[in-house]
C-alpha positions in Angstrom: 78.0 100.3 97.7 80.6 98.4 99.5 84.0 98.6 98.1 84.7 94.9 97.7 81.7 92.9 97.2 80.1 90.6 99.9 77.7 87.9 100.3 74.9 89.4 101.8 73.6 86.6 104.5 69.8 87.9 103.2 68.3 89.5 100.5 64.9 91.4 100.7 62.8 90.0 97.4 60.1 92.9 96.3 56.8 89.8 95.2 55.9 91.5 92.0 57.4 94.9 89.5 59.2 97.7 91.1 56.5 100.0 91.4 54.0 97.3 92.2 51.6 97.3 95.6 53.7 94.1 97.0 54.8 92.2 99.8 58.4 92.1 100.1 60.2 89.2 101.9 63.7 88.8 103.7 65.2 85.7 103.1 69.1 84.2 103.4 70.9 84.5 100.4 71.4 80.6 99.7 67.8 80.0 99.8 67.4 82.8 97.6 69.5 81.8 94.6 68.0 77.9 95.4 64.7 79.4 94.7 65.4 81.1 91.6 67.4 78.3 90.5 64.9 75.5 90.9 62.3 78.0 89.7 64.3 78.5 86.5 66.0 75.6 85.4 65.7 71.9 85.5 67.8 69.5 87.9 67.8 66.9 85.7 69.8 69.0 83.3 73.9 68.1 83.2 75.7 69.3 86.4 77.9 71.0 84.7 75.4 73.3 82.9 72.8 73.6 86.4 76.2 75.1 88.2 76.5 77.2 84.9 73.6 78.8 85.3 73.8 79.0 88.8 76.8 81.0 88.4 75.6 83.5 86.5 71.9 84.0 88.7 74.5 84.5 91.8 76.5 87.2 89.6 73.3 88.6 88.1 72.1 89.1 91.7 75.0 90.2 93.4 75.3 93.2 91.2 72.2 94.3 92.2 72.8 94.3 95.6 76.3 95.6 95.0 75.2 98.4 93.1 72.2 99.0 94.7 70.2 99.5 92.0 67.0 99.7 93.7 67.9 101.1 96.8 69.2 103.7 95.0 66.1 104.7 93.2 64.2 104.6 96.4 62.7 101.6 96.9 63.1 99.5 100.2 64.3 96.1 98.8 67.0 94.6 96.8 65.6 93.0 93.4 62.0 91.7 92.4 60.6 88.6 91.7 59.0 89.7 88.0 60.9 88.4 85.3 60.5 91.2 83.0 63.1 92.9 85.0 64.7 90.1 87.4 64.6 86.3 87.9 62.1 84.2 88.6 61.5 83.7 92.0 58.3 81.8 93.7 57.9 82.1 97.3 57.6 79.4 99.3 58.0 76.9 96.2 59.8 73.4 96.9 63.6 73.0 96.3 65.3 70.5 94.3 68.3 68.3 96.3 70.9 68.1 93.9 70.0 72.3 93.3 70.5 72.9 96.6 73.2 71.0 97.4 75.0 72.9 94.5 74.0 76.1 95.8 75.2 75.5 99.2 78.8 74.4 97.5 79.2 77.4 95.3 76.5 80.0 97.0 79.7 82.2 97.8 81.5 82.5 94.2 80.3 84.5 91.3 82.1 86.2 88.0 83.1 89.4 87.3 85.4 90.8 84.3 89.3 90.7 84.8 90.5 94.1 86.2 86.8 94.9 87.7 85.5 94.9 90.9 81.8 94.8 90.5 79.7 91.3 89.9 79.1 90.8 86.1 75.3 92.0 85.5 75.6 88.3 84.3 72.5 88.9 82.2 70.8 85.5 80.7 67.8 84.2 79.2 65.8 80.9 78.7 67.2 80.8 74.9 64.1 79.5 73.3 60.7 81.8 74.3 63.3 84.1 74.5 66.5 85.6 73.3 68.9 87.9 74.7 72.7 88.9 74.2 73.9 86.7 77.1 73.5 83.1 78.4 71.0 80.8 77.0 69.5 78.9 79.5 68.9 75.8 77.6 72.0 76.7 75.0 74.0 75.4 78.2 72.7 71.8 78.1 74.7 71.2 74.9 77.6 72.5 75.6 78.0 70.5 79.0 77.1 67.4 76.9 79.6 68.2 74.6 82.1 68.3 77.8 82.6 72.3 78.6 82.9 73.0 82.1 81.0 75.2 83.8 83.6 77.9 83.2 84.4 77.6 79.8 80.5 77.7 79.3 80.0 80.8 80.9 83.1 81.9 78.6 80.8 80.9 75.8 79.0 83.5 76.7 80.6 86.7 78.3 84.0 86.5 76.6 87.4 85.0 77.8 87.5 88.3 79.5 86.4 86.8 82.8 87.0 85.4 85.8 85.5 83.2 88.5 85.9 84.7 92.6 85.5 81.5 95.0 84.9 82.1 98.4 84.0 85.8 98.9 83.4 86.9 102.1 79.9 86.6 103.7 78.2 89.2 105.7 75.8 91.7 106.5 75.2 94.7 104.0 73.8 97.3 105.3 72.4 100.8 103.6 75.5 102.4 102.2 74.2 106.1 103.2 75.9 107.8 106.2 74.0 108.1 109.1 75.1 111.5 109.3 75.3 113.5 106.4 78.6 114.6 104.7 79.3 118.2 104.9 82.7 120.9 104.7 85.1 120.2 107.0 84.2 116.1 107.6 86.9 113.8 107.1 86.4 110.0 106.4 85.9 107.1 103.6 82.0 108.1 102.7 83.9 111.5 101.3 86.5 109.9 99.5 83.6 107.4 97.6 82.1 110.7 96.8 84.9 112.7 95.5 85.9 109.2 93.6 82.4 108.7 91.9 81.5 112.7 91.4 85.4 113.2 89.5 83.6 110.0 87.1 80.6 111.5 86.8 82.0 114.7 85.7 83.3 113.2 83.0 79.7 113.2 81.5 78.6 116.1 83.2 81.7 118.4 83.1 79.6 121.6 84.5 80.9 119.4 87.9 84.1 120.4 88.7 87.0 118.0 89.3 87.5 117.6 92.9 91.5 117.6 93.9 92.2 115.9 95.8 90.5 112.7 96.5 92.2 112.3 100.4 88.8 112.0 102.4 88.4 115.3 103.0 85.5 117.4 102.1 86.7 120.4 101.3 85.6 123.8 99.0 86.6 121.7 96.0 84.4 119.0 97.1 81.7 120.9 98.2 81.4 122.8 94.9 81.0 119.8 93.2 78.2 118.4 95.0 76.5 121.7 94.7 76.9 121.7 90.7 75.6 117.9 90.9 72.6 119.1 92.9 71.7 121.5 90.5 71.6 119.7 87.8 69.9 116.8 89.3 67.1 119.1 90.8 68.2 118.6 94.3 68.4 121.2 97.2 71.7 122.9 96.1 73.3 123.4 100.0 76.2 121.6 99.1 75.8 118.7 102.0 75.5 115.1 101.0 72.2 113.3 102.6 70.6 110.6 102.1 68.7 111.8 99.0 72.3 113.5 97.5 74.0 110.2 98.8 71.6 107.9 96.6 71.4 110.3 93.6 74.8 110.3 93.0 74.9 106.6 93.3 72.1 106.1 90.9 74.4 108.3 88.5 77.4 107.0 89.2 76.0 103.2 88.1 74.4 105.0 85.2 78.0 106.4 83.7 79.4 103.4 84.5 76.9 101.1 83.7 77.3 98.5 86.4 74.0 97.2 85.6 74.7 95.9 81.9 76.2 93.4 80.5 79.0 95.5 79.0 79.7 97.4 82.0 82.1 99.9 81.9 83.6 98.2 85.4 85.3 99.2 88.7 89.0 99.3 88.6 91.0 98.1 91.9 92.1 102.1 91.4 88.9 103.4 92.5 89.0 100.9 95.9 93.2 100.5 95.9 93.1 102.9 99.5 90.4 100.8 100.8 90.1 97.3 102.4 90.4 94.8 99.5 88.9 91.5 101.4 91.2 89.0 103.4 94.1 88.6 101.8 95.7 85.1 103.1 99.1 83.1 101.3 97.9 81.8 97.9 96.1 84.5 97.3 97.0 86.3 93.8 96.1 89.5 91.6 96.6 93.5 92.2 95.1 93.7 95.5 98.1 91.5 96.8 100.4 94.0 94.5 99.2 97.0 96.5 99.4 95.5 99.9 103.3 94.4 98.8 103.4 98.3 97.6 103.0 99.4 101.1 105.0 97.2 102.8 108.2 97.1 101.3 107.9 101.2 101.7 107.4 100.2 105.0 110.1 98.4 105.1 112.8 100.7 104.7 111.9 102.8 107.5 111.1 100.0 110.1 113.9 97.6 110.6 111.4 95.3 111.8 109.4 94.4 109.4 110.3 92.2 106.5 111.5 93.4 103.1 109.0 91.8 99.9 109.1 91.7 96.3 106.3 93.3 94.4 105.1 90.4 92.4 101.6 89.7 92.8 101.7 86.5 95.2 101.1 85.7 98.6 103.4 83.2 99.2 106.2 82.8 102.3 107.5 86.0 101.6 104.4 88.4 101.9 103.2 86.0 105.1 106.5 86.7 106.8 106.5 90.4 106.1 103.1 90.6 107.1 103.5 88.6 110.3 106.6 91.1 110.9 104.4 93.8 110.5 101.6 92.6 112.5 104.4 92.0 115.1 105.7 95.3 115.1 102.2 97.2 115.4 100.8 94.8 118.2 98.5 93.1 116.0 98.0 89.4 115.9 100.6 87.9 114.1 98.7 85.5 112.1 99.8 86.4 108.7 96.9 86.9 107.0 95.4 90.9 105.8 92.0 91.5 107.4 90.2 95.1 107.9 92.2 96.6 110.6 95.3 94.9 109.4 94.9 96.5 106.1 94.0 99.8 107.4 97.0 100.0 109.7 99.2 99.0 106.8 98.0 101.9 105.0 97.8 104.6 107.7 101.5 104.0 108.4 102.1 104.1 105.2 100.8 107.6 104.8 102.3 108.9 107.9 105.4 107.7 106.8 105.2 109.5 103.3 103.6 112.8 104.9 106.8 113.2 107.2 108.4 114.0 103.9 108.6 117.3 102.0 107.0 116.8 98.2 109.9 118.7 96.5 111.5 118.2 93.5 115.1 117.4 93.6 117.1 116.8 90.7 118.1 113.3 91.7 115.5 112.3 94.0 112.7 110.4 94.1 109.9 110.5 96.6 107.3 107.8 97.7 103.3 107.6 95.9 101.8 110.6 97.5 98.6 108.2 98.8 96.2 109.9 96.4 95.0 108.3 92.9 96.8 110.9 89.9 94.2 111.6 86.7 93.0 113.9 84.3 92.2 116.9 86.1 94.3 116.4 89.3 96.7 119.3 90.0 99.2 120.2 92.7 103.0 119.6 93.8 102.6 115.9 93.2 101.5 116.2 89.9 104.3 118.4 89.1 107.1 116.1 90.9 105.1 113.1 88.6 105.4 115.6 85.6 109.4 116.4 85.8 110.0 112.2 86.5 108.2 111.8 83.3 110.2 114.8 81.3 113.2 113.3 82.2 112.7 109.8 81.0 111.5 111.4 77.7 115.0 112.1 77.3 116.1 108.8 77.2 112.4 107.0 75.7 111.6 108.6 73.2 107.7 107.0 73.2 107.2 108.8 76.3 106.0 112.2 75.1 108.0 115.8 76.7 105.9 117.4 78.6 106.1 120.5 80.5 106.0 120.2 84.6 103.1 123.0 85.1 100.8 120.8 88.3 98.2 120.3 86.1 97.4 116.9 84.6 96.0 117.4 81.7 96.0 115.1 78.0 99.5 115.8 77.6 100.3 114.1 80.8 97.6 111.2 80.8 99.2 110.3 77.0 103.0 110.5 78.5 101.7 108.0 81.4 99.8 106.1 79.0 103.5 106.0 77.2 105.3 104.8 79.8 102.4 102.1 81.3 103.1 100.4 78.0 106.6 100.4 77.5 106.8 99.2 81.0 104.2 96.3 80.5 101.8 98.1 83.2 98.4 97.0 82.3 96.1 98.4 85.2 95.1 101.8 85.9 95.1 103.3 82.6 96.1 106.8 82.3 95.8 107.1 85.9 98.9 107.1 88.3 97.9 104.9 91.7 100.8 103.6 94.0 102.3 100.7 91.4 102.8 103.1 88.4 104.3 106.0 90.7 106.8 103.0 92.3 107.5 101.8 88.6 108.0 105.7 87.5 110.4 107.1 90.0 112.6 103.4 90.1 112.9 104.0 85.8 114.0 107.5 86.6 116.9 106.8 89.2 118.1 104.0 87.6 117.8 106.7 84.1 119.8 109.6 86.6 122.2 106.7 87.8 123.3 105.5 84.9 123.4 108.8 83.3 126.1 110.5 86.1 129.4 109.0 85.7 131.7 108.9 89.7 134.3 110.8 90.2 137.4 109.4 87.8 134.9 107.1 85.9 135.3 107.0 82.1 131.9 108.8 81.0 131.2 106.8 78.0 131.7 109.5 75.3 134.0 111.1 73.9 134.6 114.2 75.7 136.5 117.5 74.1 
């Protein structure tokens, strides 16, 4: 499963059920979603309502591939062609123009639920042989008479919960299992997708231990955890994640979340906020431009040389000129816009920039987001440094509970961060302390220390005897 979905330029279509003895056939992705649209729905029906529907057979389709539902069963394809568990699609069948000419416009876009990552598991049906919990088919032709937009008809149906991605990227997707399996000692981003989806699963199945930390790493922690999963799965229990582990877990991992319903559970930007969030370019909005404005103005204020930048959420002139400087400065082409190795750059300073500092509490001081994701179960020096910013702005809030710094987060914690994500308006990452609520966290508590400490000769405030 990639982190941010993409386009995949083809799609391999199994020609019957899952388990059935058929053909399968690779085809590009447009003439895929042409197909199942012409094969589903009629051209003559209000545009409005045909790009409707297309919408949601892209989304419906994407999240298989994104998921990799069958792939991660076993099987060598991406979806079927039987409608009894897919869409409709006829091989070889004739396309309708003004379907095509749609599909080739939109082919690229599909909608997802605000705060997720995953493609909706848009789920529809043809609303009069049968009916389903999600889009009618034909219940779209009224509404586009009656003047919806495409949109607000698919809002019709999924809630006003969510939102419509234009122009993702395209490109291959490949297998997501490592061609070499993960084992103690290894050190790369297939171990941190592990460690993130085993910690979820756990919560399910809490004979898995929690894995601290998540940094990439696969380490005892990590490998004990893979071995309890193995066991109860009814795998070889050796601890090393190959193809068969890698799959398993994925197959899970959807499960618990339930990526593959219609009331998915979801992906927050949390569990893919270290990892390349797509091009970013100016006019680009939403949390993935927050964390890339995270890292730079930390950046900032060690290297004269690139740009300063507010954290707000937009890529307008300001992120484009801090980026360019930053391109600049690490001989990169200054073009202004966030690719892969733009992104990863970004971060990896980043992280060498907060690792050249001791993690130490100091009455007084604050210290930079550690690089690793804070939740229940996390423990260490970072937890306790988050812990003792916390107890000290219980002093002055009183919604934030006290808690005692002990390196463990546990419900005590997750409730006080909880606390302060909503006193402070922070509505992403819930409970869980990633690089936005850890800058909002130690900025409350100096300006709580601050303003608490009068200067030498100052009038304290208070009445003093």
């Amino acid at each position: 499963m990639p982190n941010i979905p993409i386009i995949p330029e083809t799609i391999t279509v199994h020609l019957g059920r899952p388990a059935e003895n058929a053909r399968n056939v690779t085809v590009p992705f447009p003439e895929y979603i042409k197909n199942v649209a012409s094969s589903e729905i009629y051209p003559t029906w209000p545009e409005s309502a045909v790009r409707a529907n297309i919408y949601a057979q892209i989304s419906y389709t994407l999240n298989r591939v994104y998921t990799e539902f069958y792939r991660a069963q076993g099987y060598d394809f991406d979806i079927t062609s039987s409608t009894a568990y897919d869409q409709s699609f006829v091989y070889g069948r004739e396309i309708f123009d003004n379907i095509s000419q749609i599909v080739d416009e939109i082919f690229n876009s599909y909608i997802r639920r605000q705060g997720s990552v995953a493609p909706l598991f848009a789920a529809y049906c043809d609303g009069v042989e049968v009916s389903c919990g999600g889009l009618s088919q034909w219940g779209t032709v009224p509404l586009a008479e009656a003047g919806l937009s495409p949109f607000q008809i698919l809002q019709n149906y999924y809630g006003d919960d969510i939102e419509l991605i234009e122009n993702a990227p395209v490109g291959r997707v490949d297998d997501s299992a490592p061609a070499i399996p993960l084992r103690l000692g290894q050190a790369n981003p297939n171990v941190e997708l592990i460690q993130t989806r085993l910690n979820r699963i756990s919560k399910n199945y809490p004979a898995i231990p929690k894995i601290y930390p998540v940094n990439g790493v696969f380490g005892v922690s990590t490998e004990d955890a893979v071995e309890a999963f193995q066991r109860i799965f009814g795998l070889t229990a050796d601890g090393v994640v190959g193809n068969a582990t890698w799959y398993r877990i994925l197959y899970v991992y959807n499960g618990v979340k339930r990526l593959s319903e219609l009331n998915a559970e979801g992906l927050a930007l949390s569990e893919v906020s270290s990892q390349y969030p797509s091009m970013l370019a100016p006019g680009d909005t939403g949390d993935g431009v927050r964390y890339l404005q995270f890292y730079l103005s930390y950046i900032a204020d060690f290297v004269p040389t690139v740009s300063p930048v507010a954290i707000d959420g937009v890529f307008g002139a300001e992120t484009e000129a801090a980026v360019r400087s930053f391109q600049s400065s690490y001989s990169l082409s200054p073009d202004g816009v966030v690719g892969e190795l733009t992104w990863s750059t970004i971060y990896n300073v980043y992280l060498g920039l907060v690792e050249s500092l001791p993690l130490s509490y100091t009455e007084g001081l604050t210290v930079p987001f550690p690089g690793t994701l804070l939740s229940l179960g996390s423990e260490g020096e970072d937890v306790r440094l988050l812990q003792e910013y916390l107890r000290y702005l219980s002093d002055f809030y009183p919604q934030i509970p006290a808690i005692v710094p002990d390196g463990f987060f546990g419900t005590a914690t997750e409730a006080a961060v909880t606390a302060f994500q909503d006193l402070f308006g922070i509505d992403i990452n819930r409970g869980v302390v990633g690089g936005l609520t850890w800058d909002a966290i130690t900025s409350a508590y100096d300006d709580a220390y601050n303003g608490r400490r009068a200067s030498p000769l100052q009038y304290p405030g208070g009445v003093i005897s």
